[in-house]
C-alpha positions as CSV (number, residue, x, y, z in Angstrom):
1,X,95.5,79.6,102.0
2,X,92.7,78.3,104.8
3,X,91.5,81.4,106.8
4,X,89.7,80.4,110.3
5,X,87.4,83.4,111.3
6,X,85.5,83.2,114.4
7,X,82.5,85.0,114.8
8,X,81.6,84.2,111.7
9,X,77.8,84.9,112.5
10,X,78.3,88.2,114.1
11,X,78.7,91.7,112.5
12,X,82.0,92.2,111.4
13,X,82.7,88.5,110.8
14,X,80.1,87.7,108.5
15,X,81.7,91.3,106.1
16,X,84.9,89.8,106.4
17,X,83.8,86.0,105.4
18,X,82.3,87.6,102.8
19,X,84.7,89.5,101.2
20,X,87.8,86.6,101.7
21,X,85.8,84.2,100.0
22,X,84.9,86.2,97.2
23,X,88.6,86.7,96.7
24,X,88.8,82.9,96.5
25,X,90.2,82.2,99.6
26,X,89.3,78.5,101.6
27,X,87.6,79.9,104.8
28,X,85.9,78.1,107.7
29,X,83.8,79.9,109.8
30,X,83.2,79.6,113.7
31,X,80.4,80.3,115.7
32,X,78.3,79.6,118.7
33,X,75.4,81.3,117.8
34,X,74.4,82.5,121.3
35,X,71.1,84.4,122.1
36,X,73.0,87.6,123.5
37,X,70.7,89.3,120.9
38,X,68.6,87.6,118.3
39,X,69.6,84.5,117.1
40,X,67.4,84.4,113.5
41,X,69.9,87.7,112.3
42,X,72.3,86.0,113.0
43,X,71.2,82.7,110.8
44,X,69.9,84.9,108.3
45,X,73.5,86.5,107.9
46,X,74.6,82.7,107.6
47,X,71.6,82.0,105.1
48,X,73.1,85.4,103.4
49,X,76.6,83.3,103.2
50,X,74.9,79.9,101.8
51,X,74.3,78.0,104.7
52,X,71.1,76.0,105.8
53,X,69.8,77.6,108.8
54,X,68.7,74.3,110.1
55,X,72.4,72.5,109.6
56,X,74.1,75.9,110.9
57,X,72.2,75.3,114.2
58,X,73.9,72.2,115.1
59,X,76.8,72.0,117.3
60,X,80.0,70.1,115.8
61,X,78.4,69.9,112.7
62,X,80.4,71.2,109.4
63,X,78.1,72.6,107.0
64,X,79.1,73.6,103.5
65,X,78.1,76.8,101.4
66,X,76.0,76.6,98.1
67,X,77.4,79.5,97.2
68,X,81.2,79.2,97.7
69,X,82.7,76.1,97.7
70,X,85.6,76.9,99.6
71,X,83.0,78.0,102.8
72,X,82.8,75.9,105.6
73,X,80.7,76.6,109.0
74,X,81.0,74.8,112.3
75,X,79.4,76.1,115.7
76,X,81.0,75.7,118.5
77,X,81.6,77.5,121.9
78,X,85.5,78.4,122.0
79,X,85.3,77.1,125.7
80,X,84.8,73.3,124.1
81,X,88.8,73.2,123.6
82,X,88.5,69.4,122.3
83,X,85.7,70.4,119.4
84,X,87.9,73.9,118.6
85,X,90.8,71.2,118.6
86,X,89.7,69.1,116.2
87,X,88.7,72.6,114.1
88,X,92.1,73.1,113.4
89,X,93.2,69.5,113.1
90,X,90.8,68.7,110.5
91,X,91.2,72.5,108.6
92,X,94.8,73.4,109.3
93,X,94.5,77.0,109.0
94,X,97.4,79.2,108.2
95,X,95.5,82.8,109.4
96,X,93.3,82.8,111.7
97,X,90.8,86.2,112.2
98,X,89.2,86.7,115.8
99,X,86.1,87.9,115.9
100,X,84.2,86.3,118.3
101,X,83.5,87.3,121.6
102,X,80.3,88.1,124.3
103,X,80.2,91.9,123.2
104,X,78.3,94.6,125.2
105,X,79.6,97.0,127.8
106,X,75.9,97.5,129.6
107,X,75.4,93.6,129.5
108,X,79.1,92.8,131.1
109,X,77.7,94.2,134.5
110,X,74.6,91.8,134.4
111,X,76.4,88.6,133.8
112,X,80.1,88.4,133.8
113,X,80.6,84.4,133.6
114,X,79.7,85.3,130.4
115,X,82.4,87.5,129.6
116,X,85.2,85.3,131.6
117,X,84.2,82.4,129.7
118,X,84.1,83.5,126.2
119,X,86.6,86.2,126.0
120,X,89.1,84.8,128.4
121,X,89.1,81.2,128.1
122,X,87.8,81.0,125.1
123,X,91.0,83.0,123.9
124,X,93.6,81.0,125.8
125,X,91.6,78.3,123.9
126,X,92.4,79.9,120.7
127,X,96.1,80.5,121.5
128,X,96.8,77.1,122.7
129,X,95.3,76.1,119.1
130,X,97.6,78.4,117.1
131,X,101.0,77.2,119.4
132,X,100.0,73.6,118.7
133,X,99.0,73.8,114.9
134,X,101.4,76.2,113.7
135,X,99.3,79.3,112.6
136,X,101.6,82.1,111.1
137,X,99.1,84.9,112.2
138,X,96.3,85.4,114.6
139,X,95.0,88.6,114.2
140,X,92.2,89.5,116.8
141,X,89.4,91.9,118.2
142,X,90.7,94.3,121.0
143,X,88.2,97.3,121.7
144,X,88.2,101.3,121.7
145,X,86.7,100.3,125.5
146,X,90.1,99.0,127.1
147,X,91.1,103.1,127.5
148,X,88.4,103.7,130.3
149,X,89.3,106.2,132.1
150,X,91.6,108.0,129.6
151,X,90.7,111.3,129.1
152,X,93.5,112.3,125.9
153,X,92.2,112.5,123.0
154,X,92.3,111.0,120.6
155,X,93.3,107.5,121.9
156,X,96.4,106.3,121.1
157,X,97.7,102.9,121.5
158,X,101.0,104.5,123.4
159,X,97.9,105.7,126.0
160,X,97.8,103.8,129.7
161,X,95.3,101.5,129.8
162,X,95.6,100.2,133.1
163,X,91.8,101.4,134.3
164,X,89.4,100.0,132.4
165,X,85.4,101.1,133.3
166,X,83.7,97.4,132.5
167,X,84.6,94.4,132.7
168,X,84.0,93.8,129.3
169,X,87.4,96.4,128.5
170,X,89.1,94.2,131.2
171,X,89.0,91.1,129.2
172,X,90.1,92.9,126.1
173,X,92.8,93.8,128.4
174,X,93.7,90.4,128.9
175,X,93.4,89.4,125.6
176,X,96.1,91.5,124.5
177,X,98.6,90.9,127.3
178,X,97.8,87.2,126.4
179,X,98.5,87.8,123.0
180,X,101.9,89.4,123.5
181,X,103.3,86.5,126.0
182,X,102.2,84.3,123.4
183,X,104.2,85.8,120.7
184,X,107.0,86.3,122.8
185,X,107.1,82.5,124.2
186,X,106.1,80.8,120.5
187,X,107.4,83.0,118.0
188,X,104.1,83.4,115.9
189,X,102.4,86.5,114.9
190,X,99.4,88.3,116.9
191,X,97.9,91.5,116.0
192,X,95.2,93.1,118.4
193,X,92.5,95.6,116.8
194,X,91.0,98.2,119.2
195,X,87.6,98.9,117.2
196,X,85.7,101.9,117.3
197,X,81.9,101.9,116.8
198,X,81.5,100.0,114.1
199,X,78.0,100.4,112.3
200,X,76.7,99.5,108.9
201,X,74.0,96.8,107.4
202,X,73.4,93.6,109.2
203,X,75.0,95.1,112.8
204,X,74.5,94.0,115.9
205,X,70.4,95.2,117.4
206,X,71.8,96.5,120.3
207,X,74.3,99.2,119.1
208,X,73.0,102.9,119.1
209,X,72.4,102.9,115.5
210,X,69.8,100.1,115.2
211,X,68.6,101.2,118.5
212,X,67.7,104.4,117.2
213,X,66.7,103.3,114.0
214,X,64.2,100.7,115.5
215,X,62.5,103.3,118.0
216,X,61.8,105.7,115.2
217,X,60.4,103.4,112.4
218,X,58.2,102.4,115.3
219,X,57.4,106.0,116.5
220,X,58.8,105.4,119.7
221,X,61.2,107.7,122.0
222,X,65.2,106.6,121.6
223,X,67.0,106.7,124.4
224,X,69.7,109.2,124.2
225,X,72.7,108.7,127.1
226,X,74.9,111.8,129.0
227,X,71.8,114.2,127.8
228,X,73.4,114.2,124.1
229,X,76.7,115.3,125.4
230,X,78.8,112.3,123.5
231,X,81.0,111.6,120.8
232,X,81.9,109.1,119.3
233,X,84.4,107.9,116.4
234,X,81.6,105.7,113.9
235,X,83.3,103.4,111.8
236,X,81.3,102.1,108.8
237,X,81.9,98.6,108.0
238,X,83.0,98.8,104.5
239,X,86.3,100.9,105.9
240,X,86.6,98.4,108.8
241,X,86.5,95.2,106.5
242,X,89.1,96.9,104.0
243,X,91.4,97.2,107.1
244,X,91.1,93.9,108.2
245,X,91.8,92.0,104.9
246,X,94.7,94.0,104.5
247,X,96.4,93.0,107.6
248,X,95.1,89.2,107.1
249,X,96.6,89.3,103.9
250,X,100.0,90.6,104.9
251,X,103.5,89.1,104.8
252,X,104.6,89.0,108.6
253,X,107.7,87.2,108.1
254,X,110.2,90.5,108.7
255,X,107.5,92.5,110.9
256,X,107.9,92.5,115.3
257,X,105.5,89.2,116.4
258,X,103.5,91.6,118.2
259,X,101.6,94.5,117.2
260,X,98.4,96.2,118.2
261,X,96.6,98.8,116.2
262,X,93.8,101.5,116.6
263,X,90.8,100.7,113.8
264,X,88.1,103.6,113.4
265,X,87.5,106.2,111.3
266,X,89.8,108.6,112.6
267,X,87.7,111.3,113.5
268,X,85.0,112.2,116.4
269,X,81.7,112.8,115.7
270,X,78.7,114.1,118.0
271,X,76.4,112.1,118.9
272,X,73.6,114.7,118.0
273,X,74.8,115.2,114.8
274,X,74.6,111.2,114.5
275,X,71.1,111.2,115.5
276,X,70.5,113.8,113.0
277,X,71.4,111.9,110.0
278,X,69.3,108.8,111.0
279,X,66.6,111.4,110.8
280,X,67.2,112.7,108.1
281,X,66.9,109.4,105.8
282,X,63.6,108.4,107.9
283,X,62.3,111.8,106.7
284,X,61.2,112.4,110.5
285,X,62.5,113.7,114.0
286,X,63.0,111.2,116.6
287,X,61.1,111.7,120.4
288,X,63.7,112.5,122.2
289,X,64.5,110.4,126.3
290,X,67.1,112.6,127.8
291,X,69.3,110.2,130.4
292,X,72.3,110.6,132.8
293,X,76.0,108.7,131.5
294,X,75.8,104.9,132.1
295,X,77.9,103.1,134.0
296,X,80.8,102.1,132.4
297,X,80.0,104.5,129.2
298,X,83.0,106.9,128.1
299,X,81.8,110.6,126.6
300,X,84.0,110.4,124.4
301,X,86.2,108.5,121.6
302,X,88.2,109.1,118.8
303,X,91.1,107.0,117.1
304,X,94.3,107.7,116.0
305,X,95.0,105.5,113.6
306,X,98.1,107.2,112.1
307,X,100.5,104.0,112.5
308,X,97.8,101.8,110.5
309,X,97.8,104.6,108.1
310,X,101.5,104.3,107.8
311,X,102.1,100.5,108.2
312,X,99.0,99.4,106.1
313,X,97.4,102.0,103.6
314,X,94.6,102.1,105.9
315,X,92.6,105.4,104.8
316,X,88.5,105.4,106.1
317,X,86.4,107.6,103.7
318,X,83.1,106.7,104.3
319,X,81.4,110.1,105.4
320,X,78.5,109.6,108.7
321,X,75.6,110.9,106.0
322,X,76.7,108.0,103.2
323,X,77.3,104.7,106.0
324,X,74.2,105.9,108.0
325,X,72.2,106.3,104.3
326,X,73.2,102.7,103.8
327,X,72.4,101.1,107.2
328,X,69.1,102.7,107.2
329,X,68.2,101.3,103.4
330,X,69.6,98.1,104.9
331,X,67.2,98.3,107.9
332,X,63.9,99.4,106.1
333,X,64.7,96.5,103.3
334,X,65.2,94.0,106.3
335,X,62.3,95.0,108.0
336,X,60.0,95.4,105.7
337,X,60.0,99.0,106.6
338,X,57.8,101.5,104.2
339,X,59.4,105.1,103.3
């Protein structure tokens, strides 16, 4: 089976092309490589696959792994509906996982083209792709950010989402309304994931978690949002990536066309307590930058991911103190950091 993941370069894509092909599935990987944050992580998690860093950077181009010979690697903007075309054409994928989008809440109030073209027409892109060449299952990234304003906790998928606090939740929004009338009107599978806070080695620079970490390896003040009055449900990649490849993986002939899950660790932890445990495995404590709630920042999230629990076998154990232990080994290795 031929597996399409998008945002192949980014975070959660490059765990999950990792782990499909090492179960030997055929996988091509999609990416535009954008400079939202730095581009040479982002080649270096592609180096980390098997690709040349100097053949990943050119658009149109397929480029083949040394390392897994059913890895391929194309980058393209999602927008360029004729090169995505011929993607699919040429690869005929049967799954397709989508990961790609312009992330960041902060950064959606700075430059929203950004945001409309990626996440909205890049994903009627997408759709039109998997009408047209037949994909059995598009599974997709929603985000914990489309319940704004919602105040019960935890989050539930049943919750209204209707008032979303950045534009960023708004296109997620969309994505999963397009989604469903796509289902409905073509008959193939979609299933949204609304991800919580995902950390763990290689993530994105600017999530809290590398944030921190880089401001106290560098003996600098972190920045710390709502004076420390924030929770948040962290999700270590490990329990993410297990979640995803079992819902890739899965037989959807019998199941509804549409469905759209929670995906987090099922808990709520405190941001202070968060902050604690990066500490703790820097051996140091951090200078701390009080600040007032940003816009379009929540206080709070937690997920309940009972129906994944129920529909999928989907059961998070990695503890805060063991995922942040392993980011920050990650980090100091990457960076060359001593202690």
């Amino acid at each position: 089976m031929t597996i399409l993941v998008t945002g192949a370069a980014g975070f959660i894509g490059f765990h999950i092309t990792k782990v499909l092909v090492e179960q030997g599935y055929s996988v091509i990987g999609l990416d535009n490589i954008n400079d939202y944050y730095d581009v040479d992580l982002k080649l270096d998690r592609l180096n980390d696959l098997g690709f040349n860093k100097l053949e990943a950077r050119t658009f149109d181009k397929v480029c083949r792994s040394e390392y897994h010979k059913a890895l391929r690697f194309v980058r393209i903007n999602l927008e360029d509906k004729a090169s995505l075309d011929k993607v699919f054409l040429e690869e005929k994928p049967e799954v397709v996982c989508h990961l790609a989008a312009q992330a960041g809440v902060r950064y959606s109030l700075e430059n929203p083209d950004a945001y409309v073209q990626s996440n909205v027409v890049g994903f009627v892109n997408l759709l039109e792709c998997c009408r047209h060449f037949e994909v059995k299952h598009l599974v997709y990234a929603s985000s914990s950010s489309v319940y704004g304003a919602n105040e019960k906790i935890p989050f539930s998928t049943d919750d209204n989402v209707d008032h979303p606090y950045s534009l960023y939740a708004a296109t997620k929004k969309s994505n999963e309304l397009m989604a469903h009338t796509y289902s409905h009107l073509y008959g193939f599978a979609t299933t949204g994931l609304r991800f919580f806070t995902v950390y763990g080695p290689w993530g994105r620079p600017d999530m809290a978690i590398y944030l921190f970490a880089d401001a106290i390896s560098k003996g600098k003040p972190i920045k710390v949002f709502n004076h420390g009055e924030m929770e948040r449900d962290f999700t270590y990649i490990d329990d993410i990536v297990e979640g995803v490849n079992r819902i890739l993986l899965s037989d959807v002939t019998n199941r509804k066309k549409y469905k759209l899950y929670n995906i987090g660790n099922n808990d709520s932890v405190k941001l202070m307590d968060f902050i604690k445990a990066i500490e703790s495995n820097f051996g140091m404590v951090a200078q701390k930058e009080m600040l007032p709630m940003q816009p379009g920042d929540v206080p709070r999230t937690w997920a309940d991911v009972s129906d994944l629990m129920r529909d999928y076998g989907y059961a998070p154990n990695t503890t805060v103190e063991e995922g942040v232990k392993k980011f920050v080994d990650w980090y100091k290795d990457y960076h060359q950091v001593n202690g």
